[in-house]
N, C-alpha and C positions, 0 to 999 in steps of 0.2 A: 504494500500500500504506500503509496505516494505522501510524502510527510506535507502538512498542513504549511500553508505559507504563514508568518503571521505581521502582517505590515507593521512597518515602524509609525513614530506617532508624525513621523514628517514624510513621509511618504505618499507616493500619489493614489496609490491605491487603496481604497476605504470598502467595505465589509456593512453592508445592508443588515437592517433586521432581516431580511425575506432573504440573505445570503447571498445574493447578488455581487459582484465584481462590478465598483465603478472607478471609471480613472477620472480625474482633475486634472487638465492638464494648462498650469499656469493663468488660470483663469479665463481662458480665449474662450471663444464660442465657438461650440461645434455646430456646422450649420449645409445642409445638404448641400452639393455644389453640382445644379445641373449641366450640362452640355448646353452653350449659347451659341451657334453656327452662325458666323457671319456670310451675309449675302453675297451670294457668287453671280447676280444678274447686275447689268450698268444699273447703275441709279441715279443718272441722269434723264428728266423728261424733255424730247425735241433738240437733243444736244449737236443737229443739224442741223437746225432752225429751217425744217422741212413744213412743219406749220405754221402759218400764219395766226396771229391773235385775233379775236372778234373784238376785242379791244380797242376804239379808237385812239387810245393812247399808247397802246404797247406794240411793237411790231409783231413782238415773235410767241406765242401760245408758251406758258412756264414760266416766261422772262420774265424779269420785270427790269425796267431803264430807269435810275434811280438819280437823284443829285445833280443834274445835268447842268452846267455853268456856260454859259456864254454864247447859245449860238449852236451847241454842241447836240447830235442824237446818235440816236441807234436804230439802223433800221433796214431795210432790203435791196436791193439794188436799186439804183435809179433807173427808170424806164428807157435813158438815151445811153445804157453803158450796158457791154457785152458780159454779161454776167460771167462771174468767177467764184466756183468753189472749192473746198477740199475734198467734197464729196456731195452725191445728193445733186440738188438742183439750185440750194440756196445758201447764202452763208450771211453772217450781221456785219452789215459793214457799220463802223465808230467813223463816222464821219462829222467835219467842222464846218459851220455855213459862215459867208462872206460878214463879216465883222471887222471892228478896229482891231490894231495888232493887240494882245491881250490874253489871258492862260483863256485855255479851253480844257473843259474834263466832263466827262459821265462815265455812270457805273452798270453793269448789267447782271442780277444777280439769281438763284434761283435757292429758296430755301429746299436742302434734301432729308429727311429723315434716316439717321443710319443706327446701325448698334454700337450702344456704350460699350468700349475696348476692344474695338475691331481699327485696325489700322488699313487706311484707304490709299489709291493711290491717283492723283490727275492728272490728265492726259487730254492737249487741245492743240489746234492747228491755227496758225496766223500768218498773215502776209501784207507788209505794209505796202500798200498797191499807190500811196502816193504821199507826196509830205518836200516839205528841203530842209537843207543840212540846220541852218538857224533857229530850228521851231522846236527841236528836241521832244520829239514823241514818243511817250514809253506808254508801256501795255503790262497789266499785271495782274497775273491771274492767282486768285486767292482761295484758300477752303480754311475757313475758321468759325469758331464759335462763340456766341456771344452770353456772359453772366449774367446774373442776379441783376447789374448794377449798370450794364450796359456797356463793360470792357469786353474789346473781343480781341480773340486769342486764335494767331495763325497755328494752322495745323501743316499746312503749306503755304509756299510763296515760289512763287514762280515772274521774276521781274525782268521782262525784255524794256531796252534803252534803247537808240539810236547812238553809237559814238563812233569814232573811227572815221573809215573813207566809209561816207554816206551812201555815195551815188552806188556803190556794190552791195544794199540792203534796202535798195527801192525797187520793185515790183519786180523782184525774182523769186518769186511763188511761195511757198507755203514749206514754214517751218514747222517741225514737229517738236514738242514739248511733253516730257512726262515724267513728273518725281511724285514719291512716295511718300509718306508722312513720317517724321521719326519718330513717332510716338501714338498709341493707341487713342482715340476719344476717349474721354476722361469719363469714370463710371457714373457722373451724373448728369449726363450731357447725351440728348438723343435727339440734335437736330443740329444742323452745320448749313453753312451757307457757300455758296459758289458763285463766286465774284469775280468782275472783271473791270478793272479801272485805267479809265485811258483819259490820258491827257499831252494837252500840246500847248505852245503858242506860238499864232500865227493871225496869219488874217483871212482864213479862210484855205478848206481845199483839202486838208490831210484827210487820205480814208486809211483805215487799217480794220482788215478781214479779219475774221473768229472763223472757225470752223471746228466742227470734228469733239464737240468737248466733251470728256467722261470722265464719268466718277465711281473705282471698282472698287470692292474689300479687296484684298491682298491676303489677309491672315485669314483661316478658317476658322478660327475659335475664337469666341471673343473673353476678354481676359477679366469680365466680370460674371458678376451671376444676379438673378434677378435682386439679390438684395443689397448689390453692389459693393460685395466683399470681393475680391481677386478671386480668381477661381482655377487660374493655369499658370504654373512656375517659369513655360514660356515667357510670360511677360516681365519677369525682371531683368530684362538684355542688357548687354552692356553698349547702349548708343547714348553720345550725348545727348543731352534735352537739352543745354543752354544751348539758344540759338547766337551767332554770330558773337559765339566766345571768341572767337582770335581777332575781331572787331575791323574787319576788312572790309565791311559793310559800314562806308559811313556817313550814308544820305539819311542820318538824323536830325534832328533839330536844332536852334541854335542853347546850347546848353546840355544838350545830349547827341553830341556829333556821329554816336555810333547807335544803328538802328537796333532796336527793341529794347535798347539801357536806356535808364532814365536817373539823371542825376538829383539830389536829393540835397539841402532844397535845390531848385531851379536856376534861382537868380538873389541876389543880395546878401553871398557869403563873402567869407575871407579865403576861399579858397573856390577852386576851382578843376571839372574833368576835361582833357580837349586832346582830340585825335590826336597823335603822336608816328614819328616813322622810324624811330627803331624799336623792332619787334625781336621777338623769340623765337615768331614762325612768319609766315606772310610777309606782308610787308608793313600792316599797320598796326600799333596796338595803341593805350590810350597811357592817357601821361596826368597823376595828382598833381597840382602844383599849389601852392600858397601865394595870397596876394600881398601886395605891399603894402605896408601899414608904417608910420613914423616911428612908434617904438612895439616894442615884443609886444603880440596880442594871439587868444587861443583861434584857431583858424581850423573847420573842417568837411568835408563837403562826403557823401556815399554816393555809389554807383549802384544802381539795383534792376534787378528783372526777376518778373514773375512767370513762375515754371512750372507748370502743367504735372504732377505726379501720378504712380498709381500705388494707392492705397495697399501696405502690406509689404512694400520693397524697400532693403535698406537701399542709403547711395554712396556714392563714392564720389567727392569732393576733389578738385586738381586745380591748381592755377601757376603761372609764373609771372615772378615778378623780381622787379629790379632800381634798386635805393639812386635813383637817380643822382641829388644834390643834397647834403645841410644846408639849409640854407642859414643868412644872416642871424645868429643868437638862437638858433635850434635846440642848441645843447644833445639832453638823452630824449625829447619830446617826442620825434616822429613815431608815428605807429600807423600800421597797414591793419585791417581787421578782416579777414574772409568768413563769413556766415553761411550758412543755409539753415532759415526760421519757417516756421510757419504759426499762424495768427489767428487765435480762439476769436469766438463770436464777441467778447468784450475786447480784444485790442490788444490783448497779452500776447507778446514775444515768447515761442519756445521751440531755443536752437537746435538741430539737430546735429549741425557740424561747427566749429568755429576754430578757425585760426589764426591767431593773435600773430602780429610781428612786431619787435620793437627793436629803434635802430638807439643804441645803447652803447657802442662801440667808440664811439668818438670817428674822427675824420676817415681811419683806414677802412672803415666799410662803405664807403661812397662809391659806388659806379664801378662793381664787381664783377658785374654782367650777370646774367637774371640767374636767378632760386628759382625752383621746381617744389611745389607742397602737393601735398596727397594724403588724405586724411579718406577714412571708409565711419560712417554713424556706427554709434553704438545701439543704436536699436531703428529698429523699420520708420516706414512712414505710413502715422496713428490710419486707423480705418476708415476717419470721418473728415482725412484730409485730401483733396484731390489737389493742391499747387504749393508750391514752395515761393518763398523769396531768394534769389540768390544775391548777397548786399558784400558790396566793400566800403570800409569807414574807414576813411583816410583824415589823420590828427594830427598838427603840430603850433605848438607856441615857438613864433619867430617872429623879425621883420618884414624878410620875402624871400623868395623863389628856392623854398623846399621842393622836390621834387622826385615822384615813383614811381615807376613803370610798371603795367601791367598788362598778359598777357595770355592767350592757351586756356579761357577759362574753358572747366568742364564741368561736367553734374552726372554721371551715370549709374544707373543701376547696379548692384551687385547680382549676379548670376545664383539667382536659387529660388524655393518656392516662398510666393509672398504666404503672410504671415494672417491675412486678416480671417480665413476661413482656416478649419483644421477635416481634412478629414476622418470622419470619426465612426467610420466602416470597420465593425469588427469589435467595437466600444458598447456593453451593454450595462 
């Protein structure tokens, strides 16, 4: 006969009146985790624009032509021009009508219904059939999703420019286009939009064709479950999520020179973030610097962007960076701060990763050439949080031009199963 187990008084294993076996295990919830199949059909409607709208204001049936500035539409070919498409019989031309010289733009969009944690991929044809060099018309096709609050969050970006020798990227037919998203739909998110914003200036005349546009799942599982706990270990990959970490991207704002970081405050510090061209990797990265003040004063400005996660995945934090100058009366002051936070319904900060740097060395550590940090969380990310903040806090009391490079930011998941379901097959 098999000798009785008899569990200790810390152990997970606990002993029923009815004699039952139950485990505890860490207090997680054990909770079914069905099979969610991500759709394997396009889920774009008319993405030919083979139908027309009954719509007197919309050309194309799905569409809708949104925001339109200046003179600007969207709409089917003109009855005196020999029609051109990528396929089909029709295609939207983004055309600009006779006006003062002056930006022109409008948008064409279609909300799609997809599955939370299914990762998609878009795919669309364009041909800028007329335009000159001066007018700079870009075209930019979008799939993101919009919050609570009315912030919307790229899933994709797809951004065609005109730069270069122009005259060899006027009406030489039809480019194909198609990227993947690097990141699942976020588990509380079950509707996305597909966008397309074109703008120019000019004074009339630039047309630029759409064609051909799709929207497919890519992954066949989706990586939540109806109660939007993680439900497939697939989904903690290791792909960055921060978007244009290495900051090569810099048709941001003025104040946030690098697209989807946003500097913190804006305007009226003693410091300051501003594109930079020595980098780590690329060519660009961005540069802290402190402003000038008559005598030593506390000076600090952060960098931050908000990061889409999925629930249940530890991450893996990386940046480099490099102590550019002390500047005037620094002393041991400067400090670099790398975070990844996320932020409870009252406002409360709670870090998951943080990397303090303090330049404490006196003069010899100045302009070393960049540090490499890499830090993995100590615990996942909670069940009821779908985005992170990734922030840098750059400090120093000086007179002026402290200054610290930064570059290679990353955010990735660690490779294993998330943590927010257990299953608990086999547990009676």
């Amino acid at each position: 006969m098999a000798n009785k187990v008899q569990p200790s008084h810390d152990s997970p294993v606990k002993i029923d009146n009815d004699k039952h076996l139950k485990i505890e295990i860490d207090s997680l919830k054990c909770c079914h985790l069905p099979d969610c199949p991500c759709e394997t059909g396009e889920l774009i409607k008319n993405g030919g624009f083979e139908i027309l709208s009954t719509d007197d204001f919309q050309s194309f049936a799905h569409w809708k032509a949104v925001n339109p500035v200046s003179n600007t539409i969207v709409s089917q070919a003109a009855t005196d021009m020999t029609p051109v498409q990528y396929e089909g019989i029709r295609a939207a031309w983004f055309r600009t009508e006779a006006s003062d010289l002056e930006q022109h733009s409008i948008s064409l969009q279609q909300n799609v219904t997809v599955t939370p944690g299914c990762i998609y991929q878009l795919s669309f044809a364009e041909n800028l059939l007329t335009g000159s060099p001066a007018t700079f018309p870009s075209l930019v096709g979008r799939v993101y999703y919009t919050d609570s609050a009315g912030n919307q969050f790229d899933l994709i970006n797809i951004s065609i420019a005109t730069s270069g020798v122009f005259e060899n990227k006027v009406d030489k037919g039809y480019n194909f286009h198609q990227k993947t998203a690097d990141i699942p739909v976020p588990c509380d998110v079950s509707k996305v939009t597909v966008q397309f914003d074109f703008s120019v200036r000019d004074t009339g005349g630039t047309i630029w064709l759409l064609d051909g546009v799709s929207l497919k799942a890519v992954s066949s599982v989706s990586s939540c479950s109806q109660d939007r706990c993680a439900s497939s270990g697939g989904i903690c990959q290791t792909r960055n999520l921060v978007r244009n970490g290495n900051f090569e991207d810099i048709s941001g704002s003025i104040g946030s020179p690098s697209l989807y970081w946003r500097q913190l405050p804006e305007s009226g510090a003693l410091a300051e973030v501003v594109s930079y061209s020595t980098s780590y990797e690329g060519t660009f990265s961005v540069l802290f610097a402190s402003i000038e003040t008559e005598s030593p004063a506390f000076k600090s400005v952060s960098l931050r962007q908000i990061v889409p996660v999925t629930p249940g995945c530890r991450l893996e934090f990386s940046f480099a960076e490099n102590f550019r100058n002390r500047g005037d009366g620094a002393g041991d002051t400067p400090r670099l701060i790398g975070r990844v936070f996320w932020v409870d319904d009252g406002g409360t900060e709670f870090d998951l990763i943080n990397i303090p740097i303090a330049k404490i060395g006196g003069e010899n550590d100045e302009d070393k050439g960049f540090n490499f940090h890499k830090r993995i969380a100590d615990v996942p990310v909670p069940c009821n949080v779908t985005s992170v903040y990734v922030q840098f806090d750059f400090s120093v009391t000086d007179i002026r031009d402290t200054q610290w490079i930064l570059d290679a930011v990353q955010l990735r998941p660690v490779p294993w199963d998330p943590v927010c379901c257990l299953d608990c097959k086999g547990v009676s």
